[in-house]
Biopython code that builds the backbone (N, CA, C, O; Angstrom):
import numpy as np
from Bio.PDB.StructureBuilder import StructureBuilder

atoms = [
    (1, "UNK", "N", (-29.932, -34.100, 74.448)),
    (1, "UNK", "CA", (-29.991, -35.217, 73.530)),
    (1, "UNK", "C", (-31.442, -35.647, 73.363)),
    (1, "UNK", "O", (-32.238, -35.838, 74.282)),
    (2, "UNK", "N", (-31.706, -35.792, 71.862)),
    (2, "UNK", "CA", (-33.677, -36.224, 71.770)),
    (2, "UNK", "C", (-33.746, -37.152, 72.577)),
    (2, "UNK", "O", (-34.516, -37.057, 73.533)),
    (3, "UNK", "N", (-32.784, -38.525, 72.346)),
    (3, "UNK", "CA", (-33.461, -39.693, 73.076)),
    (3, "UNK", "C", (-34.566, -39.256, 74.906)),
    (3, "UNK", "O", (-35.762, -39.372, 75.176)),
    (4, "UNK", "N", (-33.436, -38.797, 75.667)),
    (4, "UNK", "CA", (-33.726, -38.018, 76.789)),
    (4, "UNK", "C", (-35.081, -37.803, 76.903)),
    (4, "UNK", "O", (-35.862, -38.399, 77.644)),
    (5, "UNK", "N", (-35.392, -36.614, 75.861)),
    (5, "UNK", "CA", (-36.482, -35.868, 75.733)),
    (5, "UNK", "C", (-37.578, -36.794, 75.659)),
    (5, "UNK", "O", (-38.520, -36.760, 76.450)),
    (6, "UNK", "N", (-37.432, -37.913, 74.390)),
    (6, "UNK", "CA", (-38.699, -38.848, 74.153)),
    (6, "UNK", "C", (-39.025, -39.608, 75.570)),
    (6, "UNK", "O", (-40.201, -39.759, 75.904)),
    (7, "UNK", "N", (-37.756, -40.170, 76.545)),
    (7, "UNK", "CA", (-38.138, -40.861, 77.154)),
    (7, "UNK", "C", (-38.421, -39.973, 78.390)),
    (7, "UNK", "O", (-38.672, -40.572, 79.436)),
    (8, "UNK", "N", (-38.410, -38.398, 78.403)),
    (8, "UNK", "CA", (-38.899, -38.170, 79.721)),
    (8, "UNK", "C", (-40.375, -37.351, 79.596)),
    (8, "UNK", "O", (-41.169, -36.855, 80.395)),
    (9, "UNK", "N", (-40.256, -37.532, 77.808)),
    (9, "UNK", "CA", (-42.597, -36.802, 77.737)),
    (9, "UNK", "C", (-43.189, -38.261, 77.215)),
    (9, "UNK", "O", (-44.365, -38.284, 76.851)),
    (10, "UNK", "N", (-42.256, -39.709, 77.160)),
    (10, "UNK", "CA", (-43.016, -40.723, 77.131)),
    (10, "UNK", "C", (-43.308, -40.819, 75.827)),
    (10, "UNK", "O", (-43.825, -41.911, 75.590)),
    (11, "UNK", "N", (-43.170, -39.972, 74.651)),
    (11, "UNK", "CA", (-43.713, -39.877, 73.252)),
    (11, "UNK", "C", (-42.843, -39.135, 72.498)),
    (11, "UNK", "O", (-41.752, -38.783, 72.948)),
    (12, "UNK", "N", (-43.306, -38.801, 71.138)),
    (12, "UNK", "CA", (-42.579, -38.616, 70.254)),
    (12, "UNK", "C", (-43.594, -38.219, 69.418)),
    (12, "UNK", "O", (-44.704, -38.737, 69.541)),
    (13, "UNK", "N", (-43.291, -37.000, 68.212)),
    (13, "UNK", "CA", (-44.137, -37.107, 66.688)),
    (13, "UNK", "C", (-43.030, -37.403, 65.986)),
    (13, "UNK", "O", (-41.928, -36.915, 66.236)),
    (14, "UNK", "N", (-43.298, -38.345, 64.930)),
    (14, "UNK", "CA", (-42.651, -38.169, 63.466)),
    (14, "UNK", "C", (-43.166, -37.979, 62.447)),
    (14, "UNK", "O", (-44.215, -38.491, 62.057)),
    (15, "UNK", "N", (-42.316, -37.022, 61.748)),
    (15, "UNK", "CA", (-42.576, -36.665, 60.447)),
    (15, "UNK", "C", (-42.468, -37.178, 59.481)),
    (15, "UNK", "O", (-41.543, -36.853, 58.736)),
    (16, "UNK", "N", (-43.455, -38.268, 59.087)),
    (16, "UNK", "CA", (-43.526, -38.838, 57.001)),
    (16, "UNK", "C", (-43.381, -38.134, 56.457)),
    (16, "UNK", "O", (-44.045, -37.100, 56.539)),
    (17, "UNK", "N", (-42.132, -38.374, 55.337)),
    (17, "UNK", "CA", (-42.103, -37.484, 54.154)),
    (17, "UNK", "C", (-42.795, -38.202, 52.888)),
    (17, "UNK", "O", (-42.303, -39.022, 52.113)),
    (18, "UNK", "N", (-43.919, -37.716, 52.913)),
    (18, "UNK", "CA", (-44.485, -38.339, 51.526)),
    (18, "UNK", "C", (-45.538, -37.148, 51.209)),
    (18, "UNK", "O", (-45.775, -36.158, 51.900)),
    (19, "UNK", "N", (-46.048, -37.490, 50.085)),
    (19, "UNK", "CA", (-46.987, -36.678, 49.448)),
    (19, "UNK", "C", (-48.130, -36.031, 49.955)),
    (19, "UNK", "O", (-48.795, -35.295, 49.226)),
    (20, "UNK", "N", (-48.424, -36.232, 51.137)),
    (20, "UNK", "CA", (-49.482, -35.658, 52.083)),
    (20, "UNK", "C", (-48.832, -35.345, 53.644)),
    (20, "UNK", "O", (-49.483, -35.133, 54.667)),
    (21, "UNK", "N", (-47.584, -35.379, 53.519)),
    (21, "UNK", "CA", (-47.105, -35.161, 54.851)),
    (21, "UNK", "C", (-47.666, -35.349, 56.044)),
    (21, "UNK", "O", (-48.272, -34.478, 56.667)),
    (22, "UNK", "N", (-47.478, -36.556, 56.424)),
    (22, "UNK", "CA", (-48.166, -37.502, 57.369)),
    (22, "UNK", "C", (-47.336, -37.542, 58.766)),
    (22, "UNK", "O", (-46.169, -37.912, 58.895)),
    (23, "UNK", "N", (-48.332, -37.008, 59.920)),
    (23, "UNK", "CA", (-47.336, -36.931, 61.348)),
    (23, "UNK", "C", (-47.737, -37.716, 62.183)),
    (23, "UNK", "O", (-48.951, -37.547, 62.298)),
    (24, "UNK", "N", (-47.286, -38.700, 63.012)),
    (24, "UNK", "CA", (-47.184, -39.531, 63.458)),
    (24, "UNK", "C", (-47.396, -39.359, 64.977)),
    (24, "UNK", "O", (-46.662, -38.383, 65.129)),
    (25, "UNK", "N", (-47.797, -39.574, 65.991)),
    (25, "UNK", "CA", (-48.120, -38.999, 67.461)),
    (25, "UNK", "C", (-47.510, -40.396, 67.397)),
    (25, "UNK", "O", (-47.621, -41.191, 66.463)),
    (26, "UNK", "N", (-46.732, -40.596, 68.746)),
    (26, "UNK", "CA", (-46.490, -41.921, 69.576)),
    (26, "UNK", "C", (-46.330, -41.968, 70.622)),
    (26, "UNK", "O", (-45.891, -40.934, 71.126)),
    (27, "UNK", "N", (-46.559, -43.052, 71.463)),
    (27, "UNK", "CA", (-46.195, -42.957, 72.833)),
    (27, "UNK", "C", (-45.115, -44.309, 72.553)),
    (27, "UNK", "O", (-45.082, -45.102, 71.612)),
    (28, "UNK", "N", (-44.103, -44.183, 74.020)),
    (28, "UNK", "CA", (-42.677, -44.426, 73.924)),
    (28, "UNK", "C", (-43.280, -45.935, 74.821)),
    (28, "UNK", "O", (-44.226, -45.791, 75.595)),
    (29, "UNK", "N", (-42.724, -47.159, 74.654)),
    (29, "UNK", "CA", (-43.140, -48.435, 74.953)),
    (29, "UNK", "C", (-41.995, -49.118, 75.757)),
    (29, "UNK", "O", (-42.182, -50.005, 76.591)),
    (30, "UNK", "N", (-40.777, -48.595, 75.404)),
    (30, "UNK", "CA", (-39.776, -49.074, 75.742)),
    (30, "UNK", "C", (-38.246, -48.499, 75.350)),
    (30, "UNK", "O", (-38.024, -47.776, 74.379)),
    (31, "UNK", "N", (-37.667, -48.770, 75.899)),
    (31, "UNK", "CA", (-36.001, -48.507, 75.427)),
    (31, "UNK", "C", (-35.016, -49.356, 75.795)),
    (31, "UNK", "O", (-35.019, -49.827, 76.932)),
    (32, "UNK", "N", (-34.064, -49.662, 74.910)),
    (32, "UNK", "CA", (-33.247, -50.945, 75.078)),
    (32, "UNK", "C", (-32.319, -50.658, 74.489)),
    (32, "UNK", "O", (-32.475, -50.178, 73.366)),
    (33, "UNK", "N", (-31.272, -50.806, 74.914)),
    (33, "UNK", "CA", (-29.963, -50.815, 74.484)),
    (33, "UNK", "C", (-29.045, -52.049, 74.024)),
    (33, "UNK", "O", (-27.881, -51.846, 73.679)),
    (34, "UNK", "N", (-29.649, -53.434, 74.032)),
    (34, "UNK", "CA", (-29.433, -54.696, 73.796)),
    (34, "UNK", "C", (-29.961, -54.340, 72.050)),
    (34, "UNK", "O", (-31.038, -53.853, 71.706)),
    (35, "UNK", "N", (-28.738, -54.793, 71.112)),
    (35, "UNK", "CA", (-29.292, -55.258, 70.181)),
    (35, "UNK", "C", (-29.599, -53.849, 69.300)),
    (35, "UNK", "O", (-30.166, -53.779, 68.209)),
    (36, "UNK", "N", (-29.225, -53.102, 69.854)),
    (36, "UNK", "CA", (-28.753, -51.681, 69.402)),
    (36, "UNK", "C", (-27.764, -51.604, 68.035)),
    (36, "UNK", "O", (-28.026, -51.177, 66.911)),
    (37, "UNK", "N", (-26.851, -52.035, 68.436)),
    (37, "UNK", "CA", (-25.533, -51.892, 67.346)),
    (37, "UNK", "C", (-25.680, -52.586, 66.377)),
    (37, "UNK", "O", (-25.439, -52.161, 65.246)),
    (38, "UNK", "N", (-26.247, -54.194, 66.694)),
    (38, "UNK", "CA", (-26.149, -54.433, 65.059)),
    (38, "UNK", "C", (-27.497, -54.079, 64.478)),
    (38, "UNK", "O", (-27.735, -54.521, 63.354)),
    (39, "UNK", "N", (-28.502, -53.275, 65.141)),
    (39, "UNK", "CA", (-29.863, -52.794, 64.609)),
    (39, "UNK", "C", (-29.266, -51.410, 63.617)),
    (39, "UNK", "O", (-29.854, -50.807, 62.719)),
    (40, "UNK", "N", (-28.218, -51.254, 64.043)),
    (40, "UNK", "CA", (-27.965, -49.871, 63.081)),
    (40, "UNK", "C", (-27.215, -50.016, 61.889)),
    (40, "UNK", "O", (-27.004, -49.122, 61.070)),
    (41, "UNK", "N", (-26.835, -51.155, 61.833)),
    (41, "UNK", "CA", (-25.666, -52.139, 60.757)),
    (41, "UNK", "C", (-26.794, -52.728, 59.921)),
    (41, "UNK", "O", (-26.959, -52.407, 58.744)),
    (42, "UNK", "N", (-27.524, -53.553, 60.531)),
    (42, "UNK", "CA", (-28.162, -54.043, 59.459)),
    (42, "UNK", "C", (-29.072, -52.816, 58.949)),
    (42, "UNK", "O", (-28.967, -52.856, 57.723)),
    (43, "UNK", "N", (-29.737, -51.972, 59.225)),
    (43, "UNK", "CA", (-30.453, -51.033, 58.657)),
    (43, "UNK", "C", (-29.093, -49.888, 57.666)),
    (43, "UNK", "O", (-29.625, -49.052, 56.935)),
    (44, "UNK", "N", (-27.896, -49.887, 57.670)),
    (44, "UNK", "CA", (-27.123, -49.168, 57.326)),
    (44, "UNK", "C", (-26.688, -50.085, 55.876)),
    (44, "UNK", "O", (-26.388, -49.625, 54.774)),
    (45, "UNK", "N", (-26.772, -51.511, 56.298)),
    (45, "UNK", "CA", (-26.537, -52.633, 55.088)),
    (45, "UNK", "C", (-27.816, -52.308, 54.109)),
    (45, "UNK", "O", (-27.809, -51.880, 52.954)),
    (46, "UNK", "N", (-28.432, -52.502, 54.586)),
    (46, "UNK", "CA", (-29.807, -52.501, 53.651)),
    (46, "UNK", "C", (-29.870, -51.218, 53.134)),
    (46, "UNK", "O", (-29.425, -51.485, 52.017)),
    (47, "UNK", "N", (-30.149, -49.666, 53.089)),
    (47, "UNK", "CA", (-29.851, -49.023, 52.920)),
    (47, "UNK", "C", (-28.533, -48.269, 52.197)),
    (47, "UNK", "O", (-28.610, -47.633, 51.145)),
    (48, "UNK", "N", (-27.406, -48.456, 52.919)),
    (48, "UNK", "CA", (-25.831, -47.818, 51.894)),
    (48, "UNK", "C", (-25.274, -49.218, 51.439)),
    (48, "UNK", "O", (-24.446, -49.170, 50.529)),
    (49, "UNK", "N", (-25.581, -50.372, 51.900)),
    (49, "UNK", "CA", (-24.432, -51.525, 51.175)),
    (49, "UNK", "C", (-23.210, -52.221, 52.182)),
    (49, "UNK", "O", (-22.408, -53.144, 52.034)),
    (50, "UNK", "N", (-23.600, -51.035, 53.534)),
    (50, "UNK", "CA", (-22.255, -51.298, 54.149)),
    (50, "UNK", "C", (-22.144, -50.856, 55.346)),
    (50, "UNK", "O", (-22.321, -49.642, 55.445)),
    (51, "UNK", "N", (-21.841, -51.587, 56.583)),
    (51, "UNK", "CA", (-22.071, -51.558, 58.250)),
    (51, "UNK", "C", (-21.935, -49.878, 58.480)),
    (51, "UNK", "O", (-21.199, -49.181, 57.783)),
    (52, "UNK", "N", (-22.635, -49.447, 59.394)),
    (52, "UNK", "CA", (-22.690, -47.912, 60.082)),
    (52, "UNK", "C", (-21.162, -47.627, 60.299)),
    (52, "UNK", "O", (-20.348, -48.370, 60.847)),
    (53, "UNK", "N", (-20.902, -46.105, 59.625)),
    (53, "UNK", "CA", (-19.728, -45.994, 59.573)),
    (53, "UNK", "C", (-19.448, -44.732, 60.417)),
    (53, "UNK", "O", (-18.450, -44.013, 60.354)),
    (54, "UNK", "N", (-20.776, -44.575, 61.408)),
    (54, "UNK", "CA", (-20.816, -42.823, 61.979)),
    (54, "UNK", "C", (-20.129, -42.888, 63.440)),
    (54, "UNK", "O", (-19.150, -43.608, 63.640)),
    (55, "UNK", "N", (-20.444, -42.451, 63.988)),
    (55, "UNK", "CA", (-19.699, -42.459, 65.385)),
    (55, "UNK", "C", (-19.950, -43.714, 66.262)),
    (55, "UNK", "O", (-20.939, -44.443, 66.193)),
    (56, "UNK", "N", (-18.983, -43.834, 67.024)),
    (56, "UNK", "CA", (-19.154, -45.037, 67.822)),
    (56, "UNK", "C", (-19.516, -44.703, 69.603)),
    (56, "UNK", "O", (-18.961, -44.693, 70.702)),
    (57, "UNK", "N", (-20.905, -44.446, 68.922)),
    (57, "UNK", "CA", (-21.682, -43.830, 70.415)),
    (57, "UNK", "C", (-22.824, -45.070, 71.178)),
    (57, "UNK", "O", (-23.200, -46.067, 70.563)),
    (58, "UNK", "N", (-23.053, -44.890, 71.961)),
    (58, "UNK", "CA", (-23.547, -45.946, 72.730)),
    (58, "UNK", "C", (-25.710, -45.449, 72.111)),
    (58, "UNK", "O", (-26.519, -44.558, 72.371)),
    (59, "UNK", "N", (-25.672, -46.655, 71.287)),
    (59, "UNK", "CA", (-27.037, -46.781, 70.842)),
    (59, "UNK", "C", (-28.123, -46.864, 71.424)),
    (59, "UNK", "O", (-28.007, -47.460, 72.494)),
    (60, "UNK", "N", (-29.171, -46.519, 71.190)),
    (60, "UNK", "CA", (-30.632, -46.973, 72.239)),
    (60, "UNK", "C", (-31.301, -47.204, 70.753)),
    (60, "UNK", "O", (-30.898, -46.767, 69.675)),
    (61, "UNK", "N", (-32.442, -48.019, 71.028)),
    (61, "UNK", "CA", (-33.468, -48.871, 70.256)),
    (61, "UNK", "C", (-34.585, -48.071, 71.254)),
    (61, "UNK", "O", (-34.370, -48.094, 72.466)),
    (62, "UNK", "N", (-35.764, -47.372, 70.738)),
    (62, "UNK", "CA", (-36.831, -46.370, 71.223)),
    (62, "UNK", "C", (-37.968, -47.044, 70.554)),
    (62, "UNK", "O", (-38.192, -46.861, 69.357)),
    (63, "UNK", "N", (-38.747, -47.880, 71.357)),
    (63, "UNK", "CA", (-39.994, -48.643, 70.888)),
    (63, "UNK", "C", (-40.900, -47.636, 71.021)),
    (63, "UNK", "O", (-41.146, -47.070, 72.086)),
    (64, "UNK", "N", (-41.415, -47.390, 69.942)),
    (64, "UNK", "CA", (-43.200, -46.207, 70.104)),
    (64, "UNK", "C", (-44.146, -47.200, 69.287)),
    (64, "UNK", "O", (-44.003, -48.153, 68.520)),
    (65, "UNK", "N", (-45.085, -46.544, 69.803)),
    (65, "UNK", "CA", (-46.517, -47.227, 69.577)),
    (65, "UNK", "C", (-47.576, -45.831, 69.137)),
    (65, "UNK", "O", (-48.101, -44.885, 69.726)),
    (66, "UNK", "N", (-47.489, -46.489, 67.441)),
    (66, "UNK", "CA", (-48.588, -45.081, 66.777)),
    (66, "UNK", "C", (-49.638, -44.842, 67.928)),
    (66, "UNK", "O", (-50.253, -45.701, 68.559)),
    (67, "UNK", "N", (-49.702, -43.395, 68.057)),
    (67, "UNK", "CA", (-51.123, -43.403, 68.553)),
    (67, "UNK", "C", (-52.415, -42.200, 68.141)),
    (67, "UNK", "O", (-53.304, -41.778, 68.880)),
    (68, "UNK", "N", (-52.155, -41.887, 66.827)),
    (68, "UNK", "CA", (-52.484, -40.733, 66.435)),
    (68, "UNK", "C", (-51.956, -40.266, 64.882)),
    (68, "UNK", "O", (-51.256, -39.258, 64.974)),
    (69, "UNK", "N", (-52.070, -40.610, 63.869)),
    (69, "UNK", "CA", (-52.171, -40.048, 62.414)),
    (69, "UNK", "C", (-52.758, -39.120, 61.850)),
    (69, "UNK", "O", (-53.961, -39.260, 61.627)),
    (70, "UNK", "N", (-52.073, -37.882, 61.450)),
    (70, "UNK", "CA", (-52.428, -36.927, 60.746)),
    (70, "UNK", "C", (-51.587, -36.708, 59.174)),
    (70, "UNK", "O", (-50.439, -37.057, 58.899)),
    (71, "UNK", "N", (-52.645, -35.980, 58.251)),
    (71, "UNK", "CA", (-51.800, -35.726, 57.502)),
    (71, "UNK", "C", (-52.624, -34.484, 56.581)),
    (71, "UNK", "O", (-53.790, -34.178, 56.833)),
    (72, "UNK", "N", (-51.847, -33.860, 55.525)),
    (72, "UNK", "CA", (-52.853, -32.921, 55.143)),
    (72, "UNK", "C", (-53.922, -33.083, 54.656)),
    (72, "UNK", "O", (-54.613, -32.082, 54.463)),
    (73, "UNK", "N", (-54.480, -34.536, 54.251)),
    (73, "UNK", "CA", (-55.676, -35.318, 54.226)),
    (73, "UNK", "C", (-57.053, -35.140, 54.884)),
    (73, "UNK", "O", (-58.231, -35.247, 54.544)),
    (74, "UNK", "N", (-56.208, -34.751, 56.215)),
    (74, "UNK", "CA", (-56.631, -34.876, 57.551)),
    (74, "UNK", "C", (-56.727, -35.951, 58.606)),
    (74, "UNK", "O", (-56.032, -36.920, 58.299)),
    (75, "UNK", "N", (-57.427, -36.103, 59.861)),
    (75, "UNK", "CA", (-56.916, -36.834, 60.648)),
    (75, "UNK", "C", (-57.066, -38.419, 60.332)),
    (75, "UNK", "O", (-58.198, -38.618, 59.893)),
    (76, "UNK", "N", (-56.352, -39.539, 60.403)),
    (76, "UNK", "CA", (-56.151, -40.796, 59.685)),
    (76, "UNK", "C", (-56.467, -41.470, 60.711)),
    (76, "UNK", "O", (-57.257, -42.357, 60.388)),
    (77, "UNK", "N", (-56.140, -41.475, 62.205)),
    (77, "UNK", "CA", (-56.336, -42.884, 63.182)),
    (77, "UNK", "C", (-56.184, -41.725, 64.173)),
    (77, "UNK", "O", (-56.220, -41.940, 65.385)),
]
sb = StructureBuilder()
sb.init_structure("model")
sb.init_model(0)
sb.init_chain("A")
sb.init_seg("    ")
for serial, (resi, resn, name, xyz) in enumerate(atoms, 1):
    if name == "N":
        sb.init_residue(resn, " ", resi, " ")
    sb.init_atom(name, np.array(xyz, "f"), 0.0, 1.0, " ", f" {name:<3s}", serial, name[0])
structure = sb.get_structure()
């Protein structure tokens, strides 16, 4: 399972999809499972119109902290 993974190398990259494809280095700040469920409702409201309708699996909230911007630009922060 990713979560696992992020929290046992402490970090994470993500991938921006935008016009210069922008990758994201982070290091992992925290993890919390408080405040999980309705974090996925309201982001599912805002987004489709209507509470998370996917599996009813036990959520984590994964705090990262940019630490590193790239993009085909080149390097940003």
């Amino acid at each position: 399972m990713w979560p696992r993974r992020v929290q046992r190398q402490r970090g994470a990259t993500l991938l921006v999809i935008d016009p210069v494809d922008t990758h994201v280095d982070a290091d992992l700040v925290g993890v919390r499972r408080e405040g999980a469920r309705e974090h996925i409702d309201t982001l599912s409201e805002r987004y489709l119109g209507h509470p998370y309708r996917g599996p009813d699996e036990d959520r984590l909230i994964l705090d990262l902290r940019p630490a590193r911007i790239r993009s085909s630009l080149g390097r940003l922060g």
